[in-house]
GUDOKE-581554 format. One record per residue: residue number from 0; x, y, z of N, C-alpha, C, O in turn. Coordinates in pm, whole numbers, always signed. Example, Ala and Ser with C-alpha at 12.3 -4.5 7.8 and 13.67 -1.06 7.14 Angstrom:
// residues 2
0,+1319,-569,+780,+1230,-450,+780,+1320,-330,+780,+1424,-332,+846
1,+1285,-225,+708,+1367,-106,+714,+1290,+3,+787,+1341,+114,+804
END
This chain:
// residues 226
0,+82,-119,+0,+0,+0,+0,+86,+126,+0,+71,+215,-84
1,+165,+130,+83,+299,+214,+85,+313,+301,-80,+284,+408,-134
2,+401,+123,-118,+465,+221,-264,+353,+230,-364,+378,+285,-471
3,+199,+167,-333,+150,+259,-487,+82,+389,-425,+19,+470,-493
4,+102,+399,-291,+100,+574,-248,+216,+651,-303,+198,+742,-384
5,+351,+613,-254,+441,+685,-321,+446,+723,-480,+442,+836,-528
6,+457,+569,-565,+396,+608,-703,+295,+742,-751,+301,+827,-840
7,+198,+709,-639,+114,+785,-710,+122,+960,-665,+57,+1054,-710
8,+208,+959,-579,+240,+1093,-543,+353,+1123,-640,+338,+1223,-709
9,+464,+1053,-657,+541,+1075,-795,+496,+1098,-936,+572,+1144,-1022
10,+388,+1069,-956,+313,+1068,-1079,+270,+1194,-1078,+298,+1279,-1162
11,+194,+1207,-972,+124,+1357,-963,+214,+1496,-938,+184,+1615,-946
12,+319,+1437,-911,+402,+1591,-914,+504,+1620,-1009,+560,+1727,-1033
13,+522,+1471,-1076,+546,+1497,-1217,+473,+1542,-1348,+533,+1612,-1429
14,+353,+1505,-1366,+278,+1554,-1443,+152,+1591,-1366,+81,+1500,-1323
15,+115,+1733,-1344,-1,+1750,-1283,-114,+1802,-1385,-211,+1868,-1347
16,-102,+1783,-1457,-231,+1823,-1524,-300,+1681,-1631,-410,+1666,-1684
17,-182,+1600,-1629,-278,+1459,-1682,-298,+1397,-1572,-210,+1353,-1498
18,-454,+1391,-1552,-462,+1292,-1466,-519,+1157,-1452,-579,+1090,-1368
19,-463,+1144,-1599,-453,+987,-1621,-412,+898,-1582,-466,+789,-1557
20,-266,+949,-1565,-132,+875,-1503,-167,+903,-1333,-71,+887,-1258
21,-284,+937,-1278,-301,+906,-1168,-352,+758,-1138,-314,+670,-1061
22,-462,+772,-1238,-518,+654,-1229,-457,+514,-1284,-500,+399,-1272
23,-363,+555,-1337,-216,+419,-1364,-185,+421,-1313,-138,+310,-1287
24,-157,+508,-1228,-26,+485,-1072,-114,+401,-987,-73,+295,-939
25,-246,+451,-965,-342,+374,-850,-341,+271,-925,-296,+195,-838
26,-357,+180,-1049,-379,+60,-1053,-282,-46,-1007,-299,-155,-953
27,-111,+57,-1067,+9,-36,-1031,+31,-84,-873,+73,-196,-841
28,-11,+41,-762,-60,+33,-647,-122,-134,-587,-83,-225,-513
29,-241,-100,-672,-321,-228,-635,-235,-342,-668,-237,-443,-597
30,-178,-335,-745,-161,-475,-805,+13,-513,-749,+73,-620,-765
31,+63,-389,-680,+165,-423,-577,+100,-465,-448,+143,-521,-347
32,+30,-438,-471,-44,-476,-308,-92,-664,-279,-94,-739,-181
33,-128,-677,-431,-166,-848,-466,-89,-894,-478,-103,-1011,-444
34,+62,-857,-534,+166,-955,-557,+241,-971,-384,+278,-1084,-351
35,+252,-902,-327,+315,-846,-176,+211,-959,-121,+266,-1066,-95
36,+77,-953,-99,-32,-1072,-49,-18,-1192,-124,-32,-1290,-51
37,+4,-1219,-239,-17,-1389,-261,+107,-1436,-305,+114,-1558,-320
38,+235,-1350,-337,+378,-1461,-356,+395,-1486,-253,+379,-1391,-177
39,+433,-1608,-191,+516,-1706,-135,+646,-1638,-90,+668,-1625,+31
40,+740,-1591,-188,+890,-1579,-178,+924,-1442,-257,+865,-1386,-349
41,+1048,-1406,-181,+1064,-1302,-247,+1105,-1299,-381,+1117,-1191,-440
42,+1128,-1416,-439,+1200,-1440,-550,+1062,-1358,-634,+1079,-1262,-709
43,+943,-1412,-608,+859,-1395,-719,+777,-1293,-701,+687,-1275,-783
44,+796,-1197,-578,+743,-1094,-515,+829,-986,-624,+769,-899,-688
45,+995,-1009,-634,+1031,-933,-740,+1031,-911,-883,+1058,-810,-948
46,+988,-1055,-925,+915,-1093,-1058,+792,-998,-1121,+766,-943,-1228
47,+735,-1012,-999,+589,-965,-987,+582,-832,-1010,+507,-777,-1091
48,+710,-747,-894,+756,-611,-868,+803,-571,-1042,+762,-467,-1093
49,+881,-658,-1111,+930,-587,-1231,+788,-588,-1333,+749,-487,-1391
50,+735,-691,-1340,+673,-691,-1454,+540,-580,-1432,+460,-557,-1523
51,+531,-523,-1311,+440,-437,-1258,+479,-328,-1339,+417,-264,-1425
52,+646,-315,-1275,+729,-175,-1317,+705,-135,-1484,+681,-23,-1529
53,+718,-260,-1556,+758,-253,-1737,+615,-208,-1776,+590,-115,-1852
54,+536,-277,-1720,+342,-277,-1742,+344,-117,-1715,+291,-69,-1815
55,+376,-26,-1637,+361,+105,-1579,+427,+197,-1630,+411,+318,-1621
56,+554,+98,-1722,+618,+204,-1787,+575,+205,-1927,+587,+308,-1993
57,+538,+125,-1965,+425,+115,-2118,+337,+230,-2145,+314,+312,-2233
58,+287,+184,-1985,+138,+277,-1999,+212,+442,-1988,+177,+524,-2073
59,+290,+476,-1903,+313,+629,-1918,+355,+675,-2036,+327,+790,-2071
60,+456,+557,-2142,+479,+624,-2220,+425,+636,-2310,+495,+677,-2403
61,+266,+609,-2349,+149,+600,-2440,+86,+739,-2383,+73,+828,-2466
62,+54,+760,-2276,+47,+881,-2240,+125,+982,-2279,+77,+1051,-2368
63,+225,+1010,-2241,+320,+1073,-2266,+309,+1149,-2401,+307,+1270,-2425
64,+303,+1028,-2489,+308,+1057,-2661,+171,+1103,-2713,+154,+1156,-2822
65,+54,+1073,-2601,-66,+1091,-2647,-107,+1281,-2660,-51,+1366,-2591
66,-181,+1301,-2733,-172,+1476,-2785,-246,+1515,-2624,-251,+1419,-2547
67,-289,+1617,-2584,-327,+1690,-2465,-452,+1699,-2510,-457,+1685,-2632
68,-602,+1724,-2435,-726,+1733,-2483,-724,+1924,-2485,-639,+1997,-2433
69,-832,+1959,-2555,-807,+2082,-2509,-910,+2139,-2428,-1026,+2101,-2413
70,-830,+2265,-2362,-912,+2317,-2273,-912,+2221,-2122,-990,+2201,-2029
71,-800,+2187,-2154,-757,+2050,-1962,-907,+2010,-1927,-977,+2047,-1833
72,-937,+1916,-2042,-1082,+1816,-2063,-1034,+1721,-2007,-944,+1685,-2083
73,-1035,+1630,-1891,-986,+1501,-1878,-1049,+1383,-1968,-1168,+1373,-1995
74,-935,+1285,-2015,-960,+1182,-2113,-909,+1098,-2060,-801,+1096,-2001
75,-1021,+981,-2087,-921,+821,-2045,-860,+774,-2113,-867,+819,-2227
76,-747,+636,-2085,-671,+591,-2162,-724,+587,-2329,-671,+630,-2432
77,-845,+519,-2304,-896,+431,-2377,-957,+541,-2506,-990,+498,-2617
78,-966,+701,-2465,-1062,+782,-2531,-951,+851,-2601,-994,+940,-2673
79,-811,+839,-2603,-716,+898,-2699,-741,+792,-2832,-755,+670,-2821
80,-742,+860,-2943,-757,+844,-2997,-628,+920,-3151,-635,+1042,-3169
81,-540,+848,-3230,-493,+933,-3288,-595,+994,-3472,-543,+1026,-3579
82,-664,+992,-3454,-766,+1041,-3588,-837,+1154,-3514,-888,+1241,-3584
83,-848,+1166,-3373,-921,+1262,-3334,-829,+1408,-3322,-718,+1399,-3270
84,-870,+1515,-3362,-819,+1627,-3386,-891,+1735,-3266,-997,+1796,-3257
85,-729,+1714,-3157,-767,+1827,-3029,-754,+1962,-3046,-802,+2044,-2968
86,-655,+2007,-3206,-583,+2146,-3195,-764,+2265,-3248,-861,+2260,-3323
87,-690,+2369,-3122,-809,+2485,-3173,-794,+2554,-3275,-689,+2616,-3293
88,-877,+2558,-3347,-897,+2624,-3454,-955,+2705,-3495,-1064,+2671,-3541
89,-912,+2881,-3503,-974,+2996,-3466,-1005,+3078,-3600,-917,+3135,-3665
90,-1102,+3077,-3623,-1162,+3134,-3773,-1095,+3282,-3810,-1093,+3393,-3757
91,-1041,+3221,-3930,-916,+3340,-4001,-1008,+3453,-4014,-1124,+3457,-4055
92,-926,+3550,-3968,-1000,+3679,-4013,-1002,+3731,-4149,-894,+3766,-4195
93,-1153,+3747,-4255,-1133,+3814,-4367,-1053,+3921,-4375,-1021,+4002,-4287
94,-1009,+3909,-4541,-901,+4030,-4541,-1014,+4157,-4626,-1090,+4164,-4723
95,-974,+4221,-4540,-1053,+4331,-4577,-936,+4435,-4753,-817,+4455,-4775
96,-1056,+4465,-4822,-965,+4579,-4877,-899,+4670,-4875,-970,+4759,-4828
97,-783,+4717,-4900,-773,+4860,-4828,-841,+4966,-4858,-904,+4973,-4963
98,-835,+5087,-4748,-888,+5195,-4717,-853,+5243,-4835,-734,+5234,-4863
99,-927,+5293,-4913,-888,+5423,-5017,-946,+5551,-4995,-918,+5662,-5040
100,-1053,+5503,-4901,-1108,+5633,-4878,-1041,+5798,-4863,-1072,+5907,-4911
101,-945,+5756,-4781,-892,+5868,-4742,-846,+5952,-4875,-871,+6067,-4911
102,-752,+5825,-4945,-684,+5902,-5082,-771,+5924,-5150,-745,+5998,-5244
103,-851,+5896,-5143,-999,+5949,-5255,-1079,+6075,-5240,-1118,+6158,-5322
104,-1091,+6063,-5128,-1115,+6225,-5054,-996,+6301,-5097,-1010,+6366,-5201
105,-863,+6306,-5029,-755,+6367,-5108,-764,+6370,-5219,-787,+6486,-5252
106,-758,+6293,-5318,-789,+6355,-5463,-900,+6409,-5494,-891,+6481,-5593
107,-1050,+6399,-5423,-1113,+6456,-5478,-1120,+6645,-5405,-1184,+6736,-5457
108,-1053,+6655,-5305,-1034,+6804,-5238,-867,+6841,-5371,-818,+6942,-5421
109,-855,+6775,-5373,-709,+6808,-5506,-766,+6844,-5604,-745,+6956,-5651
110,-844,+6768,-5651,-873,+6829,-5817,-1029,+6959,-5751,-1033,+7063,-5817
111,-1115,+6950,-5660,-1150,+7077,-5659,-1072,+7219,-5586,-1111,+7336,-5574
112,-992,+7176,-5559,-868,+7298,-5558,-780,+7369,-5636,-715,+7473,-5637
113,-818,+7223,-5734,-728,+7280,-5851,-829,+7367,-5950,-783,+7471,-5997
114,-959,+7329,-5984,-1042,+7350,-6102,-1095,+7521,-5996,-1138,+7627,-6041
115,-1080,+7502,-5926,-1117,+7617,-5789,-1012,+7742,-5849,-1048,+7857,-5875
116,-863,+7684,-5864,-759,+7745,-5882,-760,+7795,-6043,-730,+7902,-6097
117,-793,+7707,-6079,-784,+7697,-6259,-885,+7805,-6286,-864,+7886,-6376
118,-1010,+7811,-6200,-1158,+7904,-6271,-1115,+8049,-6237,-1076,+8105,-6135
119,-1148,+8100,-6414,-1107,+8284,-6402,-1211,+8330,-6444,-1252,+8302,-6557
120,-1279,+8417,-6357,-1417,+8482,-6336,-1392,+8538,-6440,-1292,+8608,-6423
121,-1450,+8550,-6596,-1455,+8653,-6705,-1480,+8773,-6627,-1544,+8805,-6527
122,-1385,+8842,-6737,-1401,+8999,-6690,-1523,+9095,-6688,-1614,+9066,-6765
123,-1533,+9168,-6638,-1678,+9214,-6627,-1662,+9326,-6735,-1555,+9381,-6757
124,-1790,+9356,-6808,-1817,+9437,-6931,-1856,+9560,-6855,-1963,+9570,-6795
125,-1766,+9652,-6861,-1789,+9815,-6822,-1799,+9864,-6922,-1746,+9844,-7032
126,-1936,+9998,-6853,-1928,+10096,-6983,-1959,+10212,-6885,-2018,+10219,-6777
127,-1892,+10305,-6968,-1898,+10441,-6887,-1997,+10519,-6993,-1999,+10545,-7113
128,-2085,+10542,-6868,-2256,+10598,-6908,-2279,+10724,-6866,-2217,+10773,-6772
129,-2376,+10789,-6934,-2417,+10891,-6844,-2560,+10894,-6804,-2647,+10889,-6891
130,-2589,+10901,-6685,-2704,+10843,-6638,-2797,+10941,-6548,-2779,+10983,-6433
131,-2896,+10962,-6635,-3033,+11043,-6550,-3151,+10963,-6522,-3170,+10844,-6547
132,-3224,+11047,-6467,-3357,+10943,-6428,-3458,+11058,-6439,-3455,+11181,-6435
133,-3557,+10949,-6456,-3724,+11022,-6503,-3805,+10954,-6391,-3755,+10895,-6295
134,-3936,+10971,-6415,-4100,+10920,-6384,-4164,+10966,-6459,-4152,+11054,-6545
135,-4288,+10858,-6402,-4398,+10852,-6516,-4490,+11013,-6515,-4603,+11011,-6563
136,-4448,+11118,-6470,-4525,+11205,-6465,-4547,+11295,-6595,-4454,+11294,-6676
137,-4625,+11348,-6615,-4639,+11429,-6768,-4477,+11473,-6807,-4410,+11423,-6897
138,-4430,+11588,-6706,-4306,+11699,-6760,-4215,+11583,-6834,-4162,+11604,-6943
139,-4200,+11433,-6747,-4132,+11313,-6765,-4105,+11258,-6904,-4005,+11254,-6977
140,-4252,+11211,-6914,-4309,+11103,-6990,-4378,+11198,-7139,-4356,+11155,-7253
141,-4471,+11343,-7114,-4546,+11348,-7194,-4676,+11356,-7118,-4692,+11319,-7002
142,-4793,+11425,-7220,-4899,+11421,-7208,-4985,+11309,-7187,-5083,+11287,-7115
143,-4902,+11228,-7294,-4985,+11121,-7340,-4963,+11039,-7257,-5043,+10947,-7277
144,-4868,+11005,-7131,-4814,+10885,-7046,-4908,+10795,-7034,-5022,+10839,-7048
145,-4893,+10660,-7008,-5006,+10581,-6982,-4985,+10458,-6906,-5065,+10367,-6885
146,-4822,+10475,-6856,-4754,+10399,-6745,-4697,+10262,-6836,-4617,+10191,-6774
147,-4716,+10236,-6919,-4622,+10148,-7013,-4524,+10248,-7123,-4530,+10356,-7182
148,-4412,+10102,-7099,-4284,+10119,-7175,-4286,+10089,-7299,-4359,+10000,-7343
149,-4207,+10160,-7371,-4183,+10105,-7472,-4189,+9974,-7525,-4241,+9951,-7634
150,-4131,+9877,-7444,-4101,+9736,-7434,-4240,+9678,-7417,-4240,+9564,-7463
151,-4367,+9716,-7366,-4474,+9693,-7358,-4513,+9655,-7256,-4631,+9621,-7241
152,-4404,+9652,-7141,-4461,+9649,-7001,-4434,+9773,-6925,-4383,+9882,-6951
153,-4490,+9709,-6812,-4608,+9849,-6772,-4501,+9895,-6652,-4414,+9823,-6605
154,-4524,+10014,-6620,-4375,+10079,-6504,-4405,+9996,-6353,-4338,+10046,-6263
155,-4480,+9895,-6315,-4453,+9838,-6213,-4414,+9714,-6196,-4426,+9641,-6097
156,-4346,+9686,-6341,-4262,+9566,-6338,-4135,+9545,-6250,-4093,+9647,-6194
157,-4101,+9485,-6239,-3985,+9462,-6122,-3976,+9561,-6007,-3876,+9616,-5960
158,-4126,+9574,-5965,-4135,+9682,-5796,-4082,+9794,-5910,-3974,+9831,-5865
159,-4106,+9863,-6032,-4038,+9982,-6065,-3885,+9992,-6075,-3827,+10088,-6024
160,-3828,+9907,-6131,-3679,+9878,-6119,-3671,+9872,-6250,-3762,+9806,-6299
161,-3595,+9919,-6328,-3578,+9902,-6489,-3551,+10080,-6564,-3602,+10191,-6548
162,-3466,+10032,-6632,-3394,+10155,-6729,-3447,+10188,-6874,-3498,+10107,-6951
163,-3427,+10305,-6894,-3463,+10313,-7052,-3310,+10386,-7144,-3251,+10491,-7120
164,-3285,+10282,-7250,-3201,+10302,-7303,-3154,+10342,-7491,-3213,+10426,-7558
165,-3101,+10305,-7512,-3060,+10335,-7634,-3064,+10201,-7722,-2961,+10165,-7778
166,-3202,+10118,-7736,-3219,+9983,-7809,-3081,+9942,-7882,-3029,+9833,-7860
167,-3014,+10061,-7990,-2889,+10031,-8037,-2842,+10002,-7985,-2792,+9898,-8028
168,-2800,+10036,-7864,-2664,+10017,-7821,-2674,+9874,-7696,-2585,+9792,-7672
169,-2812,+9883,-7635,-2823,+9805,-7537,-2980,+9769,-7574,-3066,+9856,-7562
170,-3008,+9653,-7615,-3143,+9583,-7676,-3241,+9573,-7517,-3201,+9557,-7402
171,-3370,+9589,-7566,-3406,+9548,-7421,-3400,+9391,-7395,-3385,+9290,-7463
172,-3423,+9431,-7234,-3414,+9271,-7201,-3282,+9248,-7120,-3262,+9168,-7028
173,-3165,+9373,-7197,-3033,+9367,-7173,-3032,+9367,-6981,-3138,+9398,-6928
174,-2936,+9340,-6909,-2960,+9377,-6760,-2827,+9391,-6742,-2734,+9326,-6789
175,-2827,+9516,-6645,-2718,+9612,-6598,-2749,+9595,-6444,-2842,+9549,-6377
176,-2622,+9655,-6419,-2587,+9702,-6255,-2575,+9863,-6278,-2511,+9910,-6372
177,-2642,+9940,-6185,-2657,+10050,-6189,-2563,+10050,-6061,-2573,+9957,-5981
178,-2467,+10158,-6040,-2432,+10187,-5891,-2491,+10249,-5826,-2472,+10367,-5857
179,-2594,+10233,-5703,-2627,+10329,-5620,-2797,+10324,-5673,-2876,+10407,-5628
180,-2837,+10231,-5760,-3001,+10214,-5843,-3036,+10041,-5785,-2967,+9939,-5781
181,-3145,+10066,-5755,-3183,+9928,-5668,-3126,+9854,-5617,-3122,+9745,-5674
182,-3074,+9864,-5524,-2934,+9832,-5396,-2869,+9726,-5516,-2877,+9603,-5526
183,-2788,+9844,-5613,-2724,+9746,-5732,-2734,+9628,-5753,-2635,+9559,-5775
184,-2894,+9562,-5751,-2899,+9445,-5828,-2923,+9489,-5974,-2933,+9604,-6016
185,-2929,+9351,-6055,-2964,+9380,-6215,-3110,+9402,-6257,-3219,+9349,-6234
186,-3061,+9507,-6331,-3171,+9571,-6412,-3213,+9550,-6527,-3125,+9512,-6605
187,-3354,+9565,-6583,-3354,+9543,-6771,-3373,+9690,-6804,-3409,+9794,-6747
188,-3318,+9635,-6960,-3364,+9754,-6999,-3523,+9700,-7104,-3566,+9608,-7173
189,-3561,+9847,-7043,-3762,+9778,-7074,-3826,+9906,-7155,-3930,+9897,-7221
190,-3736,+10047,-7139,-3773,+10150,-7194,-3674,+10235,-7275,-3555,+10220,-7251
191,-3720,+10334,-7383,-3608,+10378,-7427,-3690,+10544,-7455,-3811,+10548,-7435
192,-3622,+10666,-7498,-3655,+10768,-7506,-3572,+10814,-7631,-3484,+10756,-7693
193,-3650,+10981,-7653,-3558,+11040,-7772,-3454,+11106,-7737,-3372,+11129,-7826
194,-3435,+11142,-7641,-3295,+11211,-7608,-3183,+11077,-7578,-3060,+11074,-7586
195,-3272,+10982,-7544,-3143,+10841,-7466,-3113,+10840,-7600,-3188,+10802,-7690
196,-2996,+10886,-7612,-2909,+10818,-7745,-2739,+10793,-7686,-2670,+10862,-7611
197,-2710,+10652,-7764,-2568,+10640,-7756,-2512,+10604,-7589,-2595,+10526,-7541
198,-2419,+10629,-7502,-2381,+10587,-7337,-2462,+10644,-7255,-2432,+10661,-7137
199,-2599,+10690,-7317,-2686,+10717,-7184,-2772,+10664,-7191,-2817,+10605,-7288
200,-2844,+10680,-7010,-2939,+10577,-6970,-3026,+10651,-6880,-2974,+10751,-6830
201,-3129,+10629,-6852,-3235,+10707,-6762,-3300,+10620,-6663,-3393,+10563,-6720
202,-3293,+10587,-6546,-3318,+10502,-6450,-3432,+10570,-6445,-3430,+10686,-6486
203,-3566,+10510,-6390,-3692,+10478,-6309,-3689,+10527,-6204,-3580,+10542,-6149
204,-3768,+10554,-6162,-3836,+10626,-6005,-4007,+10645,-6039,-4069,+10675,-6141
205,-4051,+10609,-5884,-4228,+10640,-5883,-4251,+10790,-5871,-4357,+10840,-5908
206,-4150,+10859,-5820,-4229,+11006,-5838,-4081,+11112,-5859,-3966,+11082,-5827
207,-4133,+11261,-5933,-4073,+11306,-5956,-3973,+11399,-5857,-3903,+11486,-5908
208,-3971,+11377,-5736,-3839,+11422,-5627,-3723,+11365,-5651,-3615,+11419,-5673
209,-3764,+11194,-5645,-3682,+11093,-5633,-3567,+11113,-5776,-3446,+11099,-5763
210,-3625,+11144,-5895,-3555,+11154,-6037,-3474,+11269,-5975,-3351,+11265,-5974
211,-3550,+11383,-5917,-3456,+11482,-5933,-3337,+11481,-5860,-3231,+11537,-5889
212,-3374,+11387,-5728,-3205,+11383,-5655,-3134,+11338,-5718,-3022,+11388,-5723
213,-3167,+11214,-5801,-3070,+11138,-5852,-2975,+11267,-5973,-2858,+11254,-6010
214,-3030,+11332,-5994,-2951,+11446,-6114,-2888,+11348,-6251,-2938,+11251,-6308
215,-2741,+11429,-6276,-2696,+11323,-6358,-2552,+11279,-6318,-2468,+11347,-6261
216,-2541,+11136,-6364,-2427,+11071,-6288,-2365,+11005,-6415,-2432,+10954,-6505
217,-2229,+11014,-6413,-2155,+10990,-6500,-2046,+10848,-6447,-1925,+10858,-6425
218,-2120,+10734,-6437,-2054,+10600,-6407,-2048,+10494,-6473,-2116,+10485,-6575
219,-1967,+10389,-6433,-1951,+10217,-6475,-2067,+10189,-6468,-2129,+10235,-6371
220,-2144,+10097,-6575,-2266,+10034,-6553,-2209,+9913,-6588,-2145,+9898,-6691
221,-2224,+9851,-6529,-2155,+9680,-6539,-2327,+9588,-6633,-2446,+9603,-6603
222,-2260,+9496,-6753,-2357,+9497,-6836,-2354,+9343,-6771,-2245,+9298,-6738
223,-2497,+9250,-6749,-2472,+9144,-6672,-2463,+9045,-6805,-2511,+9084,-6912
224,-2415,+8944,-6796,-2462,+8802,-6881,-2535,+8670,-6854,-2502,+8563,-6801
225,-2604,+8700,-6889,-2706,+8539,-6833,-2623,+8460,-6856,-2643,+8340,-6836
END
């Protein structure tokens, strides 16, 4: 009883995590314990003792060679198996494509920096005008006034915003920037007169004060382009 205690404490502090070879050590135990009880003599008590020993050393070294379960699963002798496959096997990570994003963004802030860089605002069409203003009032217009333009619309087209010009030179329809004439947005031209001849122009107003401050002004009229 002794030595398959010792055995089996040798077993276990040699290999502590199979504990297979525990339960081989406890069998060799027993079966020192039967040969010690039924030989006769020591002659065959040591017979008994070796062929115990060779039987014990078989079995560890089948162990030994046998693969590990995984995850310290205990397995019996009998459940090793070499067709059975213990190794873990951890699902490959897809390969992703690479990022282009970034460089794609970069090229696309590149080429609108460049076409940004590349674009040259055409030059703006100046003409130096000379510019008075009327209303629709008789001294203005005539006797005959009747609140339409030449052009055939009537003076409250665009809130009263619109020029009368020199058809030659500027067709109606044409649209200008007046400086300082309807918080310089564009204007048409919708009317024309007999004195407007050639770089002059006569801006609009609803009543006749307003024409007269304006007097006459001799500026850039910037001609727009649709």
């Amino acid at each position: 009883m002794v030595k398959g205690l010792l055995v089996s404490v040798m077993i276990r502090a040699y290999h502590p995590i199979q504990f297979d070879l525990i339960a081989l050590a406890a069998r060799a135990g027993r079966l020192f314990n039967i040969v010690n009880t039924l030989a006769e003599s020591p002659k065959v008590r040591r017979i008994g003792t070796i062929a115990i020993v060779l039987v014990f050393g078989l079995g560890f070294t089948q162990l030994r060679s046998a693969p590990l379960p995984v995850d310290g699963a205990n397995s019996s002798i009998s459940s090793l198996d070499s067709s059975s496959d213990h190794s873990l096997i951890l699902p490959m990570r897809p390969m992703l494509p690479p990022d282009d994003s970034s460089d794609a963004s970069s090229a696309l802030i590149s080429i609108e920096a460049t076409a940004h860089h590349d674009h040259t605002e055409p030059a703006k069409q100046l003409i130096k005008m000379e510019v008075t203003a009327y209303c629709p009032c008789k001294k203005c217009c005539g006797k005959d006034a009747q609140g339409i333009t030449a052009s055939g619309k009537r003076v409250s087209y665009n809130n009263g915003h619109f020029v009368a010009a020199d058809t030659s030179v500027l067709p109606f329809g044409t649209k200008l920037v007046i400086p300082g004439y309807a918080n310089n947005a564009p204007v048409e031209v919708t009317d024309r007169g007999g004195s407007i001849k050639g770089n002059k122009l006569d801006v609009y107003f609803d009543d006749h004060q307003t024409a007269l401050e304006w007097g006459r002004r001799v500026i850039d009229v910037e001609v727009v382009d649709d």
